[in-house]
C-alpha positions in Angstrom: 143.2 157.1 108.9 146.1 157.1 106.8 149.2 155.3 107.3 152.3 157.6 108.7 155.5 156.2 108.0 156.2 154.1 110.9 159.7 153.4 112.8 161.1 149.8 111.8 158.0 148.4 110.9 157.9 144.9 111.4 154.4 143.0 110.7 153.5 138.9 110.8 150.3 137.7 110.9 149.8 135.2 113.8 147.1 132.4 112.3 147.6 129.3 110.9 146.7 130.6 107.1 149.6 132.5 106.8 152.8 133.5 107.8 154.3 136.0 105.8 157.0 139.2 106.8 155.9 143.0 105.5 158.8 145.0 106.3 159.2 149.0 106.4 162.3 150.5 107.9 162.7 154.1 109.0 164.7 155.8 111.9 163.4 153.2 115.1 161.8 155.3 118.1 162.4 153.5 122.0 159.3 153.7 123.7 161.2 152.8 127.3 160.0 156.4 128.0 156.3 156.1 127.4 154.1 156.0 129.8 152.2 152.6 127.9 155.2 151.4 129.0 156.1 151.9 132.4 152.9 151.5 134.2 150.9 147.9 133.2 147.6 149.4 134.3 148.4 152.2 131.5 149.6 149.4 128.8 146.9 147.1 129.7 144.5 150.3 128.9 146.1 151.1 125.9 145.8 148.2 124.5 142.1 147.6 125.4 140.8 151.1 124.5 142.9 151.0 121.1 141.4 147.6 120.6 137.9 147.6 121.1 137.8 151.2 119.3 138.2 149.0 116.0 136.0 146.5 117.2 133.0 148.8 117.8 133.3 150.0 114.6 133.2 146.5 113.0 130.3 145.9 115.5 132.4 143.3 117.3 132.1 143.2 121.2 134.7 144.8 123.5 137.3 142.5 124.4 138.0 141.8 127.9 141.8 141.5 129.4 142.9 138.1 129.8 146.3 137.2 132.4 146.4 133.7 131.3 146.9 135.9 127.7 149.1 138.2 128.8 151.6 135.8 130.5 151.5 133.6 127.3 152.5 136.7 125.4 155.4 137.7 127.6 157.1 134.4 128.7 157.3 134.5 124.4 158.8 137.7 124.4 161.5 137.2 127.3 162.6 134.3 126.1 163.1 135.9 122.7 167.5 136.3 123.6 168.2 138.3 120.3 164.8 139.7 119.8 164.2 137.5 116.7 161.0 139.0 115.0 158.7 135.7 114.8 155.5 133.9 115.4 155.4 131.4 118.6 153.6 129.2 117.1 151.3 128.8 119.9 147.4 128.1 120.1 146.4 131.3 120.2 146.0 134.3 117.7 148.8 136.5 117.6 149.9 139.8 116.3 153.0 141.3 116.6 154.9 144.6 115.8 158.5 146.4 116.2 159.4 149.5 116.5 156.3 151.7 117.6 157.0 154.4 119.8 153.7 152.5 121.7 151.5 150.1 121.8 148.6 152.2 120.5 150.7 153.2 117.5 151.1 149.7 116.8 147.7 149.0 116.9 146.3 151.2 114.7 148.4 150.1 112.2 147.1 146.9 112.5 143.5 148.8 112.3 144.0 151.1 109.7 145.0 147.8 107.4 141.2 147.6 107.0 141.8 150.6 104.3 142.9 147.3 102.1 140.2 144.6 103.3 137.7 143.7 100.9 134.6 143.6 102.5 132.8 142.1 99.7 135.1 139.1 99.8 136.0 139.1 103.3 138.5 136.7 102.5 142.3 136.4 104.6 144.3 138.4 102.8 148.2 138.6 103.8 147.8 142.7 104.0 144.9 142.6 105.9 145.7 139.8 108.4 146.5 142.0 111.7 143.0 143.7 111.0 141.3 140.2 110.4 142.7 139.3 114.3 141.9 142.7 115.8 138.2 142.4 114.9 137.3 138.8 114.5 134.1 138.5 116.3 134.6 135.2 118.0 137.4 136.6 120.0 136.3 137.6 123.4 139.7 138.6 125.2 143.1 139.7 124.5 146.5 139.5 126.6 149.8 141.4 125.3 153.5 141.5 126.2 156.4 144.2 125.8 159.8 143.9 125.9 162.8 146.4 124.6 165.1 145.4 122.0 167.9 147.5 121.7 168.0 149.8 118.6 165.1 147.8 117.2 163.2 149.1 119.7 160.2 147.7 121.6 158.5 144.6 120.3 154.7 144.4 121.1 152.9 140.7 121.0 149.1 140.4 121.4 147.2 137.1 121.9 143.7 136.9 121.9 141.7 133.5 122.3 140.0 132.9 120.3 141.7 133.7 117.4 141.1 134.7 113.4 142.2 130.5 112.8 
C-alpha cells in the first residue's frame, strides 16, 4: 500500500532507542463521528483486526486485548490538558498518531512504514520504528486510548507489552 496523504500527521516512536518527531500537515479530519470511535467494542476491534493483519503477514502471532493496556494508554491521554503530542515515557511500547480520521487509518500507516524497513538489516530505523512495534514478535497484547483534541483532531496511543525495547 501506498501512503495517502494523511491529515495532521503526527508520528513518535515509543521505545527506548529513539525518540524522534516526523511531521506531515494537511487539512485535520475529526473522527468524533466514526463509528471506531463511539462504540469501544468497535475501537477495540479496529484496533485488533488492523493489528494482527500486519502481524500475520510478518508471521507474528495475533495479539490479544489487554485492559491493564488500555487503561495505561488512556489515563496518558486524558491527562494530556493541551493535547501535547509526546511519548509517556512509560514501561511499555508505545505508538502514537494525530489526526486520523480512525484508528485503522492510523495503523496502517504505521504498517505501511514497512515499504522502508530493510529486511536484510533488520535494524531500528527512525522511519520504520511504528512498524518495528506493530510486528515485533515478543509482543503478545496490545491496549489503546482515544481522546479528541480540538482542530488537531483525535490522538490515538497504543501500548503493547511487550514492547520493540
Amino acid at each position: 500500500m501506498k501512503h495517502i496523504l494523511l491529515p495532521l500527521l503526527s508520528l513518535l516512536i515509543g521505545s527506548s532507542l529513539a525518540a524522534d518527531v516526523v511531521t506531515i500537515t494537511a487539512p485535520v479530519s475529526i473522527p468524533s463521528n466514526e463509528p471506531e470511535w463511539k462504540d469501544k467494542d468497535t475501537f477495540t476491534s479496529a484496533v485488533l483486526n488492523s493489528t494482527n493483519f500486519y502481524r500475520e503477514e510478518h508471521n507474528a502471532t495475533d495479539l490479544k486485548w489487554n485492559k491493564t493496556l488500555e487503561k495505561f494508554a488512556s489515563d496518558y491521554l486524558s491527562d494530556l490538558d493541551d493535547c501535547e503530542f509526546e511519548h509517556s515515557g512509560g514501561s511499555y511500547g508505545e505508538n502514537l498518531a494525530i489526526g486520523y480520521p480512525n484508528v485503522t487509518a492510523s495503523i496502517e500507516a504505521w504498517g505501511d512504514e514497512r515499504d522502508k524497513y530493510d529486511f536484510d538489516d533488520a535494524n531500528f530505523g527512525e522511519e520504520t520504528g511504528h512498524f518495528t512495534q506493530l510486528v515485533w514478535k515478543d509482543t503478545t497484547t496490545v491496549g489503546c486510548g482515544r481522546k479528541l483534541c480540538g482542530e488537531k483532531g483525535g490522538i490515538w496511543s497504543a501500548s503493547t507489552g511487550p514492547g520493540a525495547m
